[in-house]
C-alpha positions as CSV (number, residue, x, y, z in Angstrom):
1,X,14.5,-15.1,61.2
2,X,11.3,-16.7,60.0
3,X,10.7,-15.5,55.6
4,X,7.3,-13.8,57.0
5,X,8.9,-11.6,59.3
6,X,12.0,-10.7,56.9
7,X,9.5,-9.6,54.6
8,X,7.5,-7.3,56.9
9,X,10.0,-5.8,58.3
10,X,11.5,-4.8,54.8
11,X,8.2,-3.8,53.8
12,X,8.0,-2.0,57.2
13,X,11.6,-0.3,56.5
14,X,11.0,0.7,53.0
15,X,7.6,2.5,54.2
16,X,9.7,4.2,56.8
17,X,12.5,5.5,53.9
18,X,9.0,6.8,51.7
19,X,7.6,8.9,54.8
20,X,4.8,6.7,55.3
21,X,3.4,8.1,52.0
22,X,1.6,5.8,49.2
23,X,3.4,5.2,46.0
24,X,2.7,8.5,43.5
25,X,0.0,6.9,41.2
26,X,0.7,5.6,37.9
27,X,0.3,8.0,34.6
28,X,-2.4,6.6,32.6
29,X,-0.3,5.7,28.9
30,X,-1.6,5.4,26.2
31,X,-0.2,4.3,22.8
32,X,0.6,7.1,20.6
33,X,-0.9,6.1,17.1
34,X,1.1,7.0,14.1
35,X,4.5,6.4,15.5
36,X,7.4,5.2,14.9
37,X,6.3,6.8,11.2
38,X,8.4,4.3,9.1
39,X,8.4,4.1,5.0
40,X,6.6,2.1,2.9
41,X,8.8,-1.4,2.6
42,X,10.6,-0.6,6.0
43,X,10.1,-2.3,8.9
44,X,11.5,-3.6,12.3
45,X,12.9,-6.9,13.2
46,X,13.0,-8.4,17.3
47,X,13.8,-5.1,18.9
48,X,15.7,-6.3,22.4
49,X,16.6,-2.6,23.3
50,X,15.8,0.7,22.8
51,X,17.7,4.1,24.3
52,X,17.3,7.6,23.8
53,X,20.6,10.6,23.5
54,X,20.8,14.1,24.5
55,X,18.7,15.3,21.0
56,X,15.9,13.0,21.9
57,X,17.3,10.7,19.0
58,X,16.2,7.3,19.3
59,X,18.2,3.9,18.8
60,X,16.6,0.7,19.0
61,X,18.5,-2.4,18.6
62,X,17.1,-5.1,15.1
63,X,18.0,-8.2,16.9
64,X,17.1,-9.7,13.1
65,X,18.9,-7.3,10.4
66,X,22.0,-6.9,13.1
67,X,22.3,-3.1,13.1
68,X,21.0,-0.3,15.1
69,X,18.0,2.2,13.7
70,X,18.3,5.7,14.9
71,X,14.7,7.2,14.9
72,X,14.2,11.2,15.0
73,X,12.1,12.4,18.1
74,X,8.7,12.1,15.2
75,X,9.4,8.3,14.8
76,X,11.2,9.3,10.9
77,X,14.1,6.8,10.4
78,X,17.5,9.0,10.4
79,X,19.5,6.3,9.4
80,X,21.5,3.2,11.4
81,X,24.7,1.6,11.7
82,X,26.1,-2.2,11.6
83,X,25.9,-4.6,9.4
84,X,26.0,-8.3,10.1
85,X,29.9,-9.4,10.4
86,X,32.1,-10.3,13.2
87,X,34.7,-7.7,12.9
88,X,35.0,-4.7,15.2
89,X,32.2,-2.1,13.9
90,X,30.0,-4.2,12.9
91,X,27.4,-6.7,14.8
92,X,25.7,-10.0,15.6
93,X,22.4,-10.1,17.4
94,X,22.8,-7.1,19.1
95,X,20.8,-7.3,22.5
96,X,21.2,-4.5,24.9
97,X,22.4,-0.6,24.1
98,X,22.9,2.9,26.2
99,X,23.5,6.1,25.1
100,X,26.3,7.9,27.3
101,X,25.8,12.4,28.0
102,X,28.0,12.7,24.8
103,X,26.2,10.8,22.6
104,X,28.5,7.8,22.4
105,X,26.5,4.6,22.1
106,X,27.1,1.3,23.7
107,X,26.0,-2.0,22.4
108,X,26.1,-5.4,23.9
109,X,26.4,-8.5,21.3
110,X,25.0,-12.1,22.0
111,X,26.8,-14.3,19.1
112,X,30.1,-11.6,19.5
113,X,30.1,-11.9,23.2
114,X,30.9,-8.4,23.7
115,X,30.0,-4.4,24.1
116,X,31.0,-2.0,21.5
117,X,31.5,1.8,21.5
118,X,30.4,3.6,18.7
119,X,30.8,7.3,18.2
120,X,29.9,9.8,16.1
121,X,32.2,12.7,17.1
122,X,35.3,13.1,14.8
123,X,38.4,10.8,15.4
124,X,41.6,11.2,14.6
125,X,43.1,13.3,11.9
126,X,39.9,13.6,9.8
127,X,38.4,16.7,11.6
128,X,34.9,17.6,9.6
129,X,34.8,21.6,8.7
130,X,31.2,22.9,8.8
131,X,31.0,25.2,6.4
132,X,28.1,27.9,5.8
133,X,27.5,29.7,2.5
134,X,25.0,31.7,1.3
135,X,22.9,30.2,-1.3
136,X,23.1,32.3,-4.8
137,X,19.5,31.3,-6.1
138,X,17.5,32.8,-3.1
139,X,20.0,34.0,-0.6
140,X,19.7,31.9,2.3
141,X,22.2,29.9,4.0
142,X,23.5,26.2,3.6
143,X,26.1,24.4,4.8
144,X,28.0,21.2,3.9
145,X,30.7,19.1,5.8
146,X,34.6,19.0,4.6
147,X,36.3,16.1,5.5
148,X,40.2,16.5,4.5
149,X,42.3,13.4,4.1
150,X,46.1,13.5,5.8
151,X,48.5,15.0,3.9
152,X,45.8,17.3,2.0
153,X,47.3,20.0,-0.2
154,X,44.8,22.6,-1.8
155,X,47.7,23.9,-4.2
156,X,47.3,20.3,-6.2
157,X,45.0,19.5,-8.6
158,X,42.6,17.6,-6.1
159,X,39.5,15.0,-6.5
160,X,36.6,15.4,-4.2
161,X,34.1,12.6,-3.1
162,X,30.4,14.3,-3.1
163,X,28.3,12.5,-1.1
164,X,24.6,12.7,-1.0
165,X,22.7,11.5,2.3
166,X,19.6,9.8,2.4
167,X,15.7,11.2,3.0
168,X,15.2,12.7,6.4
169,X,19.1,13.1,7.1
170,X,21.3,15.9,6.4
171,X,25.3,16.6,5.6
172,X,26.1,14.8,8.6
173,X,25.4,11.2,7.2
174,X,27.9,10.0,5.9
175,X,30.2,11.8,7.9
176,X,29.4,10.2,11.5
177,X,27.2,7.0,10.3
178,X,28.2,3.7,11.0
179,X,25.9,2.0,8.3
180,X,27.9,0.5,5.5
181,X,26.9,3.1,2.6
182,X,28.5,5.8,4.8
183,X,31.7,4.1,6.6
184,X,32.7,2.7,2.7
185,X,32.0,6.0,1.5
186,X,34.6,7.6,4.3
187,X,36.9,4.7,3.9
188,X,37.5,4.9,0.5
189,X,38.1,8.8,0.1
190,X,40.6,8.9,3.1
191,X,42.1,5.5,1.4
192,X,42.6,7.8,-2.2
193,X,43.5,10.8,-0.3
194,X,40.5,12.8,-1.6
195,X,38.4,15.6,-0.2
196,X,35.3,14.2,1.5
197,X,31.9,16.9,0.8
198,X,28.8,16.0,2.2
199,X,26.3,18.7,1.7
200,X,22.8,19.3,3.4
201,X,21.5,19.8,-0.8
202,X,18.1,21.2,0.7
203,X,18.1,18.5,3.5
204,X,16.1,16.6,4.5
205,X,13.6,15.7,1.8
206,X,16.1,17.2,-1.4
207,X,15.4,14.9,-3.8
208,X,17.7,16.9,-6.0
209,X,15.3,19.9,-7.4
210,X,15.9,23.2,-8.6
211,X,17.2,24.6,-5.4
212,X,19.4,21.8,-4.0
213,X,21.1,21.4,-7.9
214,X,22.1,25.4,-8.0
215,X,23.5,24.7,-4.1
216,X,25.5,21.8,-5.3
217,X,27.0,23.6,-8.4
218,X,27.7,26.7,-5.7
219,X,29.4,24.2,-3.7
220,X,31.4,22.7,-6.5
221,X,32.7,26.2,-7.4
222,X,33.6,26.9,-4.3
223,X,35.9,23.8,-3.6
224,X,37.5,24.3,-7.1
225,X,38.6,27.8,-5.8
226,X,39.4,26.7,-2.0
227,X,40.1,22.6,-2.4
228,X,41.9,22.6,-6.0
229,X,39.4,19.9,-6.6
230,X,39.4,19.2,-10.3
231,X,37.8,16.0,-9.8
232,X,34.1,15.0,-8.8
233,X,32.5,12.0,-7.8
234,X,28.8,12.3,-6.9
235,X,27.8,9.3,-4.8
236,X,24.6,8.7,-2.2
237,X,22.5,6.3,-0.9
238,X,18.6,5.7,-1.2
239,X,17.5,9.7,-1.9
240,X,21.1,10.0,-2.1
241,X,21.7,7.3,-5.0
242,X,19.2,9.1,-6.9
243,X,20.1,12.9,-6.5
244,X,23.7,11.3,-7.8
245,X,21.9,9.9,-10.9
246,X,20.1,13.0,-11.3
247,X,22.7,15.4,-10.7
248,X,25.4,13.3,-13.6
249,X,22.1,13.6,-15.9
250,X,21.4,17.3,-15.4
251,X,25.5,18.6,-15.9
252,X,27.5,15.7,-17.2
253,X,30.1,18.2,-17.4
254,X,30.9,18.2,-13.8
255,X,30.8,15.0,-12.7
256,X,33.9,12.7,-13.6
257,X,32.5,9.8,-11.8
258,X,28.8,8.7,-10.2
259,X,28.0,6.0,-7.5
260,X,24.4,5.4,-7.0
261,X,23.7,3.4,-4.0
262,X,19.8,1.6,-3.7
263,X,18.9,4.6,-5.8
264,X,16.1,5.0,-8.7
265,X,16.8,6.2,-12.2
266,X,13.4,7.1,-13.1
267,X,11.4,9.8,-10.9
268,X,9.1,9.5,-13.3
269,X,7.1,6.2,-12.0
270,X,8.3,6.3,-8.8
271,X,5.6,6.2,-6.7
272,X,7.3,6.7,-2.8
273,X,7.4,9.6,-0.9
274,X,5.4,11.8,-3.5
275,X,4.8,14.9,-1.6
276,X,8.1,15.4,-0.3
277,X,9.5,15.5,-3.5
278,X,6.6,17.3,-4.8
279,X,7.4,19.9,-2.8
280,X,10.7,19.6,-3.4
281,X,10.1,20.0,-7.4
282,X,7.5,22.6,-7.4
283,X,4.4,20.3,-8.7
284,X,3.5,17.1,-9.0
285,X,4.6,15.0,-12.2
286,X,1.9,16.0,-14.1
287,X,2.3,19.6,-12.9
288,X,5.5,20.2,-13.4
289,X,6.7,16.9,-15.6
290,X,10.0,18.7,-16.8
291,X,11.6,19.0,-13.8
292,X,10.9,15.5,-13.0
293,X,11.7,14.3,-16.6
294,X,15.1,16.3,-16.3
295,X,16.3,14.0,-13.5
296,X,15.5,11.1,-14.6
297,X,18.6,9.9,-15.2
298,X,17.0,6.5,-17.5
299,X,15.6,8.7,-19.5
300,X,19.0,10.4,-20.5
301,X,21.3,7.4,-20.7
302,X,23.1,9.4,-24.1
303,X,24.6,11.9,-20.9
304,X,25.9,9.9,-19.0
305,X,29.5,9.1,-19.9
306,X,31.4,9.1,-17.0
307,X,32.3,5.7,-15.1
308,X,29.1,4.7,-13.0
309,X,27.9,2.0,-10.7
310,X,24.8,1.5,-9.3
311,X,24.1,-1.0,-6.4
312,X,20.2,-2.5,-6.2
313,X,18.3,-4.9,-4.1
314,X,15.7,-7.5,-5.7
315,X,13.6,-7.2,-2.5
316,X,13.7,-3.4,-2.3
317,X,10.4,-1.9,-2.0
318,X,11.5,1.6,-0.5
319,X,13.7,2.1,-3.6
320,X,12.5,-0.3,-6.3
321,X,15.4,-1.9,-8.4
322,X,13.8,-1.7,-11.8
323,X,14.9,1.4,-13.7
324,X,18.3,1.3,-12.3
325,X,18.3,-2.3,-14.2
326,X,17.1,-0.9,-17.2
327,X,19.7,2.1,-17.2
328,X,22.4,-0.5,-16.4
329,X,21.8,-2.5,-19.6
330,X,21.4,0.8,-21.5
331,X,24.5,1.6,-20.7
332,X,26.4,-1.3,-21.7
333,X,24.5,-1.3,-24.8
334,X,26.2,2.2,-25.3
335,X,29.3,0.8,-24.0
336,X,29.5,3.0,-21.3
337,X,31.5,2.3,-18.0
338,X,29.4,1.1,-16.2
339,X,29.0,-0.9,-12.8
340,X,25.9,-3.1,-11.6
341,X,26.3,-5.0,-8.5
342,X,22.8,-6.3,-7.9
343,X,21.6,-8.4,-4.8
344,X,18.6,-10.5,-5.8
345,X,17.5,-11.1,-2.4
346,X,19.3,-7.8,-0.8
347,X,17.1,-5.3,0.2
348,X,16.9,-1.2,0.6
349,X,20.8,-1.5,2.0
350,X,24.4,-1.6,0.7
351,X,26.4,-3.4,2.3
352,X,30.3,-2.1,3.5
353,X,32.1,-4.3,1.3
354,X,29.6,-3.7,-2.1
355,X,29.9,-0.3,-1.4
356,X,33.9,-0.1,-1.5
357,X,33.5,-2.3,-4.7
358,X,30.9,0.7,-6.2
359,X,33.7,3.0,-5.6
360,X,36.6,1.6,-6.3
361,X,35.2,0.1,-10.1
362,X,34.4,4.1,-10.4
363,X,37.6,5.3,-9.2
364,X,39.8,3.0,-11.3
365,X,38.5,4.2,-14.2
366,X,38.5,8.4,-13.9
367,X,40.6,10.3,-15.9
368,X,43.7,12.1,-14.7
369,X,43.0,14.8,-12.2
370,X,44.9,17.1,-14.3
371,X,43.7,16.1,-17.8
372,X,40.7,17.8,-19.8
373,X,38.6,19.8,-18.3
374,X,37.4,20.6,-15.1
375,X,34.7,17.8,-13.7
């Protein structure tokens, strides 16, 4: 059959299938200014693929940085997982993605050659307990995540892993995330057998202020009572990394350990994302300079004598790497335990492996869970 007649006839057929009717017209699009909103410092590399889930969550695939960024339905980075390694959970140039009716998400690799599951539901024997509580400063209710190791006795004197997620998340971070700060973080606590506590702290712009630091002393009463814990390590990433430095600054006390990951120790001069943690403090710096003094954890270097590591990026803009330099060299001048594993040309990320080297050079060095007091 002559091409010319194939194609009329298909053209013919498909008209037939559509009723005869003309094609519905086209919605006139236009670009919505203002979005994706992304940080100051952050920005996308190649994106190949993009795909939406059930919570209008977005994922779109850095063909550049080798990871996926999860976007909230505003255009606010949530987070992202993958880091740039061959091995199974991580990724090379990843190029196309889906997102399945569960949330389940489904990369395909060039350099790998291959299509990865992630997931973000609970595996295995590590089951995350949601638990609600109501708040003793103002008498609303919060929540945090419980992960418990295998094996986990609460009659034994028990150490807890506290982590803090990052701005515009919440207690689910670094409970489901692939990204390496949370996945080290998980890794390492199940590893040591301890109790894994990721709380919401006021989410999702804490910053560790007044509220978010009574709801974490709540929650660290509680799993003294519940968990046995006897032990603390505060760790986060990026807001995270700071509330962890602010929180060892404001009750030495109770932390036996700290793990600041791409975090500032000086609130102070920091200059990004003023009004969220404006409103988080109460007042500016000038209006309410205490509050933002207080957790500054540079300016308090004399408190902080747990073991501490802090991981910073040269090329960090989001979270520059200055004060937590200064505080680093502080503390060895007080010859304090302390852990710097800086990345000139690294930038607001940890990677997997620095992160289980943050942890570890902290969790070598705690005391006894049963010795002393409480921390």
């Amino acid at each position: 059959m002559p091409r010319v007649l194939l194609f009329l006839l298909t053209v013919s057929l498909l008209a037939s299938a559509a009723g005869g009717q003309p094609p519905a017209p086209v919605p006139d699009y236009r670009s919505v200014a203002g979005w994706p909103q992304l940080p100051p410092g952050l920005a996308l590399g190649p994106v190949p693929a993009v795909a939406t889930d059930t919570s209008d969550r977005m994922d779109v695939a850095d063909g550049r940085a080798n990871w996926v960024r999860v976007l909230g339905p505003d255009g606010q980075p949530l987070g992202r997982f993958g880091e740039k390694r061959a091995v199974a959970g991580q990724l090379l140039m990843p190029h196309m993605l889906c997102v399945d009716s569960r949330g389940d998400v489904y990369v395909a690799e060039v350099t790998n050659t291959r299509v990865q599951k992630f997931t973000a539901r609970a595996v295995g024997d590590a089951v995350p307990e949601d638990v609600a509580f109501v708040a003793l400063i103002d008498k609303t209710e919060q929540r945090y995540v419980v992960v418990r190791p295998k094996g986990f006795d609460p009659k034994r004197a028990n150490t807890a892993v506290v982590a803090l997620h990052g701005h515009g998340a919440d207690r689910w971070q670094f409970v489901k995330q692939e990204r390496g700060e949370c996945k080290g973080t998980r890794d390492v606590a199940a590893a040591r057998g301890f109790l894994l506590v990721s709380p919401d702290y006021r989410a999702k712009t804490s910053w560790m202020g007044p509220a978010a630091e009574a709801d974490v002393l709540q929650i660290l009463d509680e799993l003294r009572e519940k968990y046995g814990v006897r032990r603390v390590v505060v760790a986060g990433g990026s807001m995270g990394g700071t509330a962890a430095l602010a929180f060892a600054a404001l009750h030495p006390d109770r932390v036996a350990g700290c793990v600041s990951l791409n975090g500032t120790a000086n609130l102070v001069e920091y200059e990004n994302f003023a009004a969220a943690i404006a409103a988080s403090y109460g007042g500016t710096r000038n209006e309410r300079p205490e509050v933002y003094r207080s957790r500054s954890a540079e300016l308090h270097a004399d408190r902080l004598t747990m073991p501490l590591a802090m991981t910073t990026g040269g090329k960090d803009t989001v979270v520059p790497p200055d004060s937590c330099l200064r505080l680093a060299e502080r503390l060895k001048q007080l010859d304090r335990p302390v852990t710097l594993i800086h990345r000139p040309d690294g930038g607001h990320a940890t990677t997997y492996d620095d992160t289980v080297k943050a942890l570890t050079a902290v969790i070598d060095r705690l005391p006894k869970a049963g010795a002393g007091p409480a921390r």
